[in-house]
N, C-alpha and C positions, 0 to 999 in steps of 0.2 A: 245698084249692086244686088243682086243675086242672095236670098237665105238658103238656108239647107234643104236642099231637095231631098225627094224622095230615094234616089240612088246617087248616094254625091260620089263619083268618080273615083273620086283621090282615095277616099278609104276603104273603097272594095275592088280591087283592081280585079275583077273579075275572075281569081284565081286561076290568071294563067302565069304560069313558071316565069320567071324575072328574066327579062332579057339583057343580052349582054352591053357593056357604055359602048356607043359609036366610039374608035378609036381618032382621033384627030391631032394634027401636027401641031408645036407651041406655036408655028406660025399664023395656021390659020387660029389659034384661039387668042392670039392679042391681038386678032380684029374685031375681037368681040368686047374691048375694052378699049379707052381714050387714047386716041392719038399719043406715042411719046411715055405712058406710061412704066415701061417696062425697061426703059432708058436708066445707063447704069446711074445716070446723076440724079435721076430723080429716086430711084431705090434709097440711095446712101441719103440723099435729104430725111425720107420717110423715116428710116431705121435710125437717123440722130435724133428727129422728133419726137419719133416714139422711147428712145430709150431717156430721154428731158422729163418727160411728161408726169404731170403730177394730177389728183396723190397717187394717182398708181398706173403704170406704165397702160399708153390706153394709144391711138390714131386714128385721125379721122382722114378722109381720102374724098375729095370732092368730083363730082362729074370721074367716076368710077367706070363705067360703062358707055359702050356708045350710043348715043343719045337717042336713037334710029330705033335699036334695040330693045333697049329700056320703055320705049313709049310704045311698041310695038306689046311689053310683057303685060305691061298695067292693061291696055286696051284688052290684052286676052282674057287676061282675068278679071277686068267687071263685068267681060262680055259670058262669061266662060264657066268658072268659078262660085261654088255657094260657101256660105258661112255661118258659123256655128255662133251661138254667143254661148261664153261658157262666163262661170266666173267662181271664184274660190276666195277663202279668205285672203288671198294675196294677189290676186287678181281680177280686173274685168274687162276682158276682151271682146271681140269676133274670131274666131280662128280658122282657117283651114284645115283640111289631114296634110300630113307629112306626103313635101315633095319628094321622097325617094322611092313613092310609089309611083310616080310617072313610069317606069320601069315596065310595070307590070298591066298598063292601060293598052288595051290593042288598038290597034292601028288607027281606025274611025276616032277614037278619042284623041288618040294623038296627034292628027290633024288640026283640033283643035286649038293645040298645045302647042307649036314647033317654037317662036320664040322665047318661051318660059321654059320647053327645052333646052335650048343653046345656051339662056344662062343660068342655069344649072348647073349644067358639063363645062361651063366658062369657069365657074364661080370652083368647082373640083376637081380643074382640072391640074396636074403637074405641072406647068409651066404655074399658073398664077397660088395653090398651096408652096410651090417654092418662094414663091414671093415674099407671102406671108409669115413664112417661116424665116426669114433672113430679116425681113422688118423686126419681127417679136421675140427672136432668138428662141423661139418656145421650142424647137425639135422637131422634127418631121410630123405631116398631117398623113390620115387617112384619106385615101379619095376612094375607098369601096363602102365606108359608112358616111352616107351623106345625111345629115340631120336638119335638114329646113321645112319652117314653115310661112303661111301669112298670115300676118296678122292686120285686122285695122281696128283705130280706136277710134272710136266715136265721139262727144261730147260724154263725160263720166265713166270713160272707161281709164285706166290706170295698172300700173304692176309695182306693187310695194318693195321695201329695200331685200339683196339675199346676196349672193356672190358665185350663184351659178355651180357650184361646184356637184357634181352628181357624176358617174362611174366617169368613160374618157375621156372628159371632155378636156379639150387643151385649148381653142382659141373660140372666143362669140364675138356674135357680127351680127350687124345691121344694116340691110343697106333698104333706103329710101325710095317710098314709089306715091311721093304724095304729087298732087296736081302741079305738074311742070308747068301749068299756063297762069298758076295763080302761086305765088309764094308764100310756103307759111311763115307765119310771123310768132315771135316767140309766146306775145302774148294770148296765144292760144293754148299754148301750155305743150303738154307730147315731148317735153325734153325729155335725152337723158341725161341721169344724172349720178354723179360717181360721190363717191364718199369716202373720208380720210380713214385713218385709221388713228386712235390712240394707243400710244404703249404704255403699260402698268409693269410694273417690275416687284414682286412679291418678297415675304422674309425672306422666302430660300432661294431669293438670286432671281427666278424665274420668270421669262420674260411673256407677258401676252400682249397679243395686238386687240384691240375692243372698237367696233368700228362706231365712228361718230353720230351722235345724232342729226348734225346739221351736214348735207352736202357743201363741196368747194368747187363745184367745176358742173356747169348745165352745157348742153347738147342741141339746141332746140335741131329737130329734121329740118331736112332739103332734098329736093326730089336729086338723087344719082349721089347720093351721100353714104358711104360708106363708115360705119364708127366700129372700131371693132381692139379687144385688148385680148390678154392670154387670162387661161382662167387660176387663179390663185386662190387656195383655200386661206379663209380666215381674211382676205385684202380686198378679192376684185367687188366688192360692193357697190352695187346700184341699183332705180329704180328707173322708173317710165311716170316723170310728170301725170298726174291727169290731164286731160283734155278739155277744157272750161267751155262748158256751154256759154253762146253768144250773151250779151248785156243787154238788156231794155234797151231798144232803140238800133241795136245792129241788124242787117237781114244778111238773109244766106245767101243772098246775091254777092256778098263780099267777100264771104268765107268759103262759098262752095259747100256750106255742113262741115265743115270741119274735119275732115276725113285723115286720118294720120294712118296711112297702106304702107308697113313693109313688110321684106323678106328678111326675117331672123331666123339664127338656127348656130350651127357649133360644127366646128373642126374635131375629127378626135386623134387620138394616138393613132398610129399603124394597128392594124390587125394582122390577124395570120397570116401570113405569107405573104405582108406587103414589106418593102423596103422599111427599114427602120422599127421593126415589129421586136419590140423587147418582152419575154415570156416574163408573166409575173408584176407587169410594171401597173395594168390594171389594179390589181388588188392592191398592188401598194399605194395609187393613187389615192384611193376611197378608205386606204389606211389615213390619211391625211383632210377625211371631209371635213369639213365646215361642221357638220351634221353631230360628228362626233367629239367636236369642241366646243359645240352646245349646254353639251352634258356633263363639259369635264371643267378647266380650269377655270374657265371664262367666266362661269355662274356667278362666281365671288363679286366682279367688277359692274354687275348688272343693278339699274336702279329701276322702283324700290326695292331695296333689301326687305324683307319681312321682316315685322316689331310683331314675332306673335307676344301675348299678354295671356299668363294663366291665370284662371281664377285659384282664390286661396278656399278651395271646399269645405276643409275643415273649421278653418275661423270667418268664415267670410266675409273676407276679405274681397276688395273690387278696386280696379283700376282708380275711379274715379265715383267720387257720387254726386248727388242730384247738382251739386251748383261749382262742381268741376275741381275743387283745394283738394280734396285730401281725402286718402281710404276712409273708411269706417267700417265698423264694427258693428253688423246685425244681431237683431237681438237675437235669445233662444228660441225664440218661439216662431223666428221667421226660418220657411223653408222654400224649397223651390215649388211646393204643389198651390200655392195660393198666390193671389197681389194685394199687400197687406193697404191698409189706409194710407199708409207714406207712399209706396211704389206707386199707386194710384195717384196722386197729391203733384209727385213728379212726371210720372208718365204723359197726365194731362196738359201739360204744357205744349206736350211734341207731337202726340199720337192722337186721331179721331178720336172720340168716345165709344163709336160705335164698335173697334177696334178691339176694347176693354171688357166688352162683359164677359160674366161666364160661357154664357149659351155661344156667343161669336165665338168664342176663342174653344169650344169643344168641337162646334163645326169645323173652324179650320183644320184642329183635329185630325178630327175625323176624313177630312178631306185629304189632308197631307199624308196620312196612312195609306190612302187608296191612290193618290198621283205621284209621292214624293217630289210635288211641288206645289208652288201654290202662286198666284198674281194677285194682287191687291190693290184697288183704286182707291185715289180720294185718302190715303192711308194718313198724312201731316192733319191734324188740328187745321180749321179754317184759319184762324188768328196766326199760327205759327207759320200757316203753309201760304198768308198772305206779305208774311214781313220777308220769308225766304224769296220769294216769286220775286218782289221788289230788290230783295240785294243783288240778286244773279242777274237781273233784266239790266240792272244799273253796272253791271260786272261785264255783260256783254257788250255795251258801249266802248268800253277800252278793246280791244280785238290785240290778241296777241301772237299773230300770226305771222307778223313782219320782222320779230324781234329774233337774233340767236339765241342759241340756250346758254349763253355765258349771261345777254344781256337779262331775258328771264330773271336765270337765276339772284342775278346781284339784286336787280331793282322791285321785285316781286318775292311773294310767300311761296309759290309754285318751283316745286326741282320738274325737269322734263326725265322722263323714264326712255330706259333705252339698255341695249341695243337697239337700233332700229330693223336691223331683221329680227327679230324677237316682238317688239313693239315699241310707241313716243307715243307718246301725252301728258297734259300736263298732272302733279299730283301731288298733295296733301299727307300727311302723319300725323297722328294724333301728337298734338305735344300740350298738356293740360295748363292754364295759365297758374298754375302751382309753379310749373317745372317754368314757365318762360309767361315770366309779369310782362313783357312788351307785346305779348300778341293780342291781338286786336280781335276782343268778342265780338264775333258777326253771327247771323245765324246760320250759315254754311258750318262756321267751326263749332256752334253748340252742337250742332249733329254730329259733329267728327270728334269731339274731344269729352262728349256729357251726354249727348244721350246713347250712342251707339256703343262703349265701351261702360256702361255701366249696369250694374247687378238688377236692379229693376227691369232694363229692356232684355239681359240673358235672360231673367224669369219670363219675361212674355213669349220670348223665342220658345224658349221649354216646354210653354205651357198651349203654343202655338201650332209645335210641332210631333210632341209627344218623346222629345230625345232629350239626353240630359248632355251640356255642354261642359267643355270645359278649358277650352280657351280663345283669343279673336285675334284676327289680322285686319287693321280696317286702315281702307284708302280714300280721300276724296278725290275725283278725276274729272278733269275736263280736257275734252279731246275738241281739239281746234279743226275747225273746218277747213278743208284743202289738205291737212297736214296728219293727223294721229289716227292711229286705230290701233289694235293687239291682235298679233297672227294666233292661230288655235295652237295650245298647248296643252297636254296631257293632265293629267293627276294619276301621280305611282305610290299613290298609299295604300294600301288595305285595309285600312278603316277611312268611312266613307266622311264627310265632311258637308259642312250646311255651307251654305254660298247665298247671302242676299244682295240684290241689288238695288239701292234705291234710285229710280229715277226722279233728280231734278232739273230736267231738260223744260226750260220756258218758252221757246220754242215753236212754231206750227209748223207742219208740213214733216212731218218724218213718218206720216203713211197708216196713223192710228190717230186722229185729230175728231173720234167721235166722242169724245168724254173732252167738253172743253170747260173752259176754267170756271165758267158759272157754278158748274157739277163741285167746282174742286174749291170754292168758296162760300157753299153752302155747309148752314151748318150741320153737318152729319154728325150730329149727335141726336139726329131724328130717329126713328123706327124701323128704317133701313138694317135690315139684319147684315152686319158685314161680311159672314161668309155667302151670302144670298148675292153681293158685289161679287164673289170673285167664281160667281155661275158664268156670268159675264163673257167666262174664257172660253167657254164652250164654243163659241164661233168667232175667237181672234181675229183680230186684220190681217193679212199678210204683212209681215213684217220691212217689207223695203216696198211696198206699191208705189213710194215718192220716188224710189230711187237713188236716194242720196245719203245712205249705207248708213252707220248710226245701231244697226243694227243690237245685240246680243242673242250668241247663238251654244249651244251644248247640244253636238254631235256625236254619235259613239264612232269609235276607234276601233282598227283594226286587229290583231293580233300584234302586231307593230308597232303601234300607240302604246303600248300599255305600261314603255319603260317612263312613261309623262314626256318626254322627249316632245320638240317643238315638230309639226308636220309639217311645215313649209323649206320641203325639201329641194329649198335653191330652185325657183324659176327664172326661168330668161326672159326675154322681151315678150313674154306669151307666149313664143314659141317651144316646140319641143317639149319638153316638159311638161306634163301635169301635175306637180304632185301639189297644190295646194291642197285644203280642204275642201271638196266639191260642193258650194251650196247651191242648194233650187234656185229657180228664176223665180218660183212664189213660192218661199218659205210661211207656212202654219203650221202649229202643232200645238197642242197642248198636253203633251206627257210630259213626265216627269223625267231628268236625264238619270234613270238610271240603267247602265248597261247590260246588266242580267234579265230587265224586262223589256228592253226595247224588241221590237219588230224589224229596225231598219235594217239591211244588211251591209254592215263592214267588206266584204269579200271585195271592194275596189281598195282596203286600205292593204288588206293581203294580196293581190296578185301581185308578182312575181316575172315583170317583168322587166324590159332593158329601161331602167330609168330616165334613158336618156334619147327615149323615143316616142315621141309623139301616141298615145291611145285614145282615143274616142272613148265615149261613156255612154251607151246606151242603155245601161242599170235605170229602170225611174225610181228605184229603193235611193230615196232624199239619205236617210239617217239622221235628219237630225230631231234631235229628241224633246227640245225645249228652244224656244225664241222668245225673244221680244223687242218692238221696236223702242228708240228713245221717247221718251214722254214726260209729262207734270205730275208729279206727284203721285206717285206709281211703285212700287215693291214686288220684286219677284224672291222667290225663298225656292232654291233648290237644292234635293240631296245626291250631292253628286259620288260616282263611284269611281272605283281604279278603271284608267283607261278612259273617259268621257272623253273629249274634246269641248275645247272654249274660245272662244274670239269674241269682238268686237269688231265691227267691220268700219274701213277706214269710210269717214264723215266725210264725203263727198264737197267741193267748193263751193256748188250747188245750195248747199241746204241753207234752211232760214236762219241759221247762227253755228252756237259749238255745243255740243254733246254733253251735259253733266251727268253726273252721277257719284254718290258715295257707298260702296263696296265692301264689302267683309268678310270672312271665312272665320267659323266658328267648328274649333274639333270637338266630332262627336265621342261620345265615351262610348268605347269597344265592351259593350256587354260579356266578350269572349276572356275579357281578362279581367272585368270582376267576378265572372263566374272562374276562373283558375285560381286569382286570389281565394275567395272563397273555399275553394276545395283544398289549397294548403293550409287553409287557417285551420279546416277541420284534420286534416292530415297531423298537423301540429298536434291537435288538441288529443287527437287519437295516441300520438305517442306519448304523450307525459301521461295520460290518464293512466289510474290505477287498474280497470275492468279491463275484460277483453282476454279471452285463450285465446295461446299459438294458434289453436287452430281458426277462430276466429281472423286474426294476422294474416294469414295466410290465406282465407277465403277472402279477404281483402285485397291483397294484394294481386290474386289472379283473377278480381272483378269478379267474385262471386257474391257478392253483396244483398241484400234484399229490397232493392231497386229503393229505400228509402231517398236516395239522395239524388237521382234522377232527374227530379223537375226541372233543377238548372238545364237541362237540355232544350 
């Protein structure tokens, strides 16, 4: 197969004017399809199938094409054809440019091309979109917008859950071009997969559909296999299996490599001045996206819910203290600029030493000023960070990968998160053994329930980062391999927000395996300056070199992004559509994500075009602003701003186990409204006081002042 050449065809059709479709009889075009098809008793079979089918109206169509045809199309395209690998947080593909540039290739190329031609204008033409439309009942198709592309996956390529819904689209379709001499077998993975929908019905009557985490119905390909449903905003949900690299001991003599080659792409509405062209019915459609149910009722029914947890600043007051029962009550004389003998007494339990002193912790400082972020190795206590290694290593033995999320839930401490277009993995809530005497102290849950919500680790963060907190959202998360990851979602606050991550992934092979456990069971309470460790970043790994995702990434957002809204703006089988988040094929970085100082350029999150057509990316401006890959015993702290992007990228089947980590978000105090407070307190104090002429008053009031009060700025 062919990579992307230097002038790939497809996408630059040489700028000559689009020429017009050969016009062709329905006769001659149901020669371009199986014997018999088009025969009234097999139609009315199809369209009772289709309208049975569950959970959402969906058909599949076997040996579609004729078979002469089809193996004539594949031969042109491995012959013929280059590919791109692209990949986003909801995708990782090969892909080609959009086939409706055939159009516009002269003549010499199209030579090339004649039977990837004919099914094209087979696959658009009026006899077989009438078809389609009487199976689906969906309305009349376009056949002057034609939206296909090819794709193939390779062993770790995949497309996460979405429901396709983006401007016209009305019907998506797949049809199969894998090796006809060799059949795939399911357990090679490349299914598709459809997924139910649940309905929640709220106080006020209101009904939403929330789509499942677990699919009901797989797909696996077949060469001349058609699968194809109507697009329904908020229902038609699916994804694209991964592709499972072969097992110790299989060869490619069996598998062929694994190659899963189709044509996907989309049906849309009529356009202008074709038959069935309803003015306005666009815009009403994408009144109805997916995109915009994201951000409205749905939110509610999404898990986890945030427990943010405010601190009590005046009495100080904390969640939890050192041994997890019960608030208390610091004394006077403790503040947030120091770490008194007790917070130290505690801290030590959890945290290196090297972690602790004054000098480390003004470095990081100092460093977090100048990156707004920071990485930290080796950061768990040797003792703490070897009884942790031992629970989770003994945790990954049970694999929880084959179970649903009802079975999960019941028989496990684990809720699974979801939406699944949104995100799934598994995850943890602080619930302190005050509140719930049957839970079972591990040291997973001392980190989720004692050390990471309490007043000692805020002071450290404080004293770490130079910001003053004031309240946390913390999650433990384990993302199962083959199965979880988090599509990139926004943040729409205006006050900016600290974000750490701990990695306790035990783990090898996720593409940073230079800092191995010897490093992280030493005791670092040696002479090793800790911010002198997190120099270190200066020349990070690339974050996926294994390949097998695990990832964390904070990318800046376009002008677009900025309502926090999810970016995973519904892809199809790869095809058509880009709008994932675009990450590099070697993601490095070591800025901090904040988006007023990034470098990268957003302008691919702004452009302004037909969403529902295929664009190439030849921007090498990555964007993204911070990464890291999964690891042991590892801390990243970032200050993230309105508009960033974030993801997790889904854990490949590939990898040496499953993903952990436990997570947090702590709000920072908006400077901007203790300095407002401030200024009414004196405003107040101004009007009860006895001093002060009118005329005073009055230079006051029209900010004639003598700048005394200024430094707030």
């Amino acid at each position: 197969m062919k990579r992307k050449a230097q002038d790939d065809m497809l996408d630059k059709p040489n700028g000559r004017a689009e020429k017009k479709r050969r016009s062709i009889n329905d006769a001659a075009i149901e020669e371009d399809f199986r014997s018999g098809l088009f025969e009234n008793a097999v139609l009315q079979e199809y369209k009772a199938s289709y309208a049975s089918s569950e959970p959402y109206k969906h058909e599949v169509i076997q040996n579609l094409i004729a078979p002469t045809l089809l193996r004539n199309v594949r031969t042109e395209i491995q012959e013929t054809l280059s590919f791109t690998p692209k990949e986003t947080d909801i995708y990782k593909i090969h892909q080609s440019g959009d086939l409706a540039n055939l159009d516009g290739l002269d003549d010499s190329s199209l030579k090339l091309l004649p039977s990837l031609l004919t099914l094209r204008d087979a696959l658009y033409s009026a006899a077989f979109r009438g078809y389609l439309s009487t199976v689906t009942g969906a309305g009349p198709l376009s056949g002057r917008k034609t939206d296909m592309a090819i794709n193939v996956y390779t062993p770790g390529c995949h497309l996460l859950c979405h429901d396709d819904v983006i401007g016209s689209r009305r019907v998506s379709y797949i049809l199969y071009l894998t090796d006809p001499d060799r059949p795939w077998k399911a357990e090679w993975g490349g299914a598709l997969r459809l997924y139910p929908t649940q309905t929640y019905t709220g106080d006020d009557g209101e009904v939403t559909e929330v789509a499942s985490p677990d699919f009901s119905v797989s797909i696996p390909p077949a060469f001349n296999q058609l699968s194809f449903f109507a697009v329904q905003p908020g229902e038609s949900f699916h994804d694209v299996e991964e592709v499972y690299a072969r097992k110790e001991g299989e060869k490619e003599e069996e598998d062929g490599g694994r190659v899963r080659m189709a044509i996907s792409g989309w049906y849309h509405i009529p356009q202008e001045g074709e038959d069935g062209y309803e003015e306005g019915l666009e815009q009403r459609l994408a009144e109805k996206s997916s995109l915009m149910q994201l951000q409205g009722k749905g939110d509610k029914y999404d898990l986890p819910q945030a427990q943010i947890q405010p601190y009590d600043q005046e009495n100080g007051y904390t969640s939890v203290n050192g041994d997890g029962k019960q608030p208390v009550k610091v004394s006077e004389e403790d503040d947030d600029t120091t770490l008194t003998e007790q917070d130290l007494d505690f801290l030590l339990q959890y945290l290196a030493p090297t972690y602790l002193t004054p000098d480390t912790l003004s470095s990081l400082s100092s460093l977090f000023a100048d990156e707004s972020s920071l990485r930290l190795s080796s950061v768990l206590s040797a003792k703490f960070s070897s009884s942790l290694h031992t629970y989770i290593s003994y945790q990954e033995l049970h694999a929880l990968g084959n179970l649903s999320t009802p079975a999960i839930e019941a028989s496990t401490t684990w809720k699974v998160a979801r939406p699944p277009h949104k995100h799934r993995f598994l995850f943890q809530q602080p619930s302190p053994p005050a509140k719930n005497p049957a839970i079972e102290i591990t040291p997973l849950s001392s980190l989720l329930n004692t050390l990471l919500p309490s007043r000692p680790f805020r002071k450290w963060l404080c004293l770490a980062t130079g910001l003053t907190l004031t309240s946390h959202n913390i999650l433990a998360r384990r993302f199962r391999r083959g199965i979880d990851y988090s599509l990139a979602t926004g943040y729409n606050e205006d006050v900016s927000r600290l974000e750490i991550t701990l990695g306790i992934t035990p783990t090898k092979g996720w593409g940073d395996d230079e800092e191995g456990e010897d490093e992280e069971r030493e005791d670092n309470s040696a002479s090793t300056n800790g911010a002198k460790k997190t120099e270190a970043d200066e020349k990070p790994e690339d974050a996926d070199t294994a390949g097998v995702g695990g990832y964390e990434v904070y990318m800046a957002g376009g002008d677009d992004d900025d309502d926090g809204a999810s970016s995973n703006d519904e892809n199809h089988d790869g095809g058509g559509s880009d709008h994932g988040v675009q990450v590099p094929l070697n993601i490095n970085t070591n800025t901090g994500a904040r988006a007023s100082g990034s470098s990268s350029n957003p302008s691919k999150a702004k452009k302004k075009a037909d969403p529902a057509i295929y664009n190439g990316d030849d921007d090498g401006d990555d964007g993204v602003l911070f990464s890291m890959p999964a690891g042991w015993n590892r801390m990243s702290i970032v200050l993230r701003d309105r508009g960033v992007l974030r993801f997790v990228k889904y854990v490949s089947a590939g990898a040496g186990g499953d993903r952990w980590d436990l997570c947090g978000e702590w709000r920072v105090e908006d400077e901007d409204e203790d300095e407002e407070e401030v200024e009414e307190g004196e405003e107040e104090e101004d009007k009860g006081g006895d001093g002060g002429s009118d005329e005073e008053e009055e230079e006051e009031e029209e900010g004639l002042t003598d700048g005394s009060d200024e430094s707030s700025d």
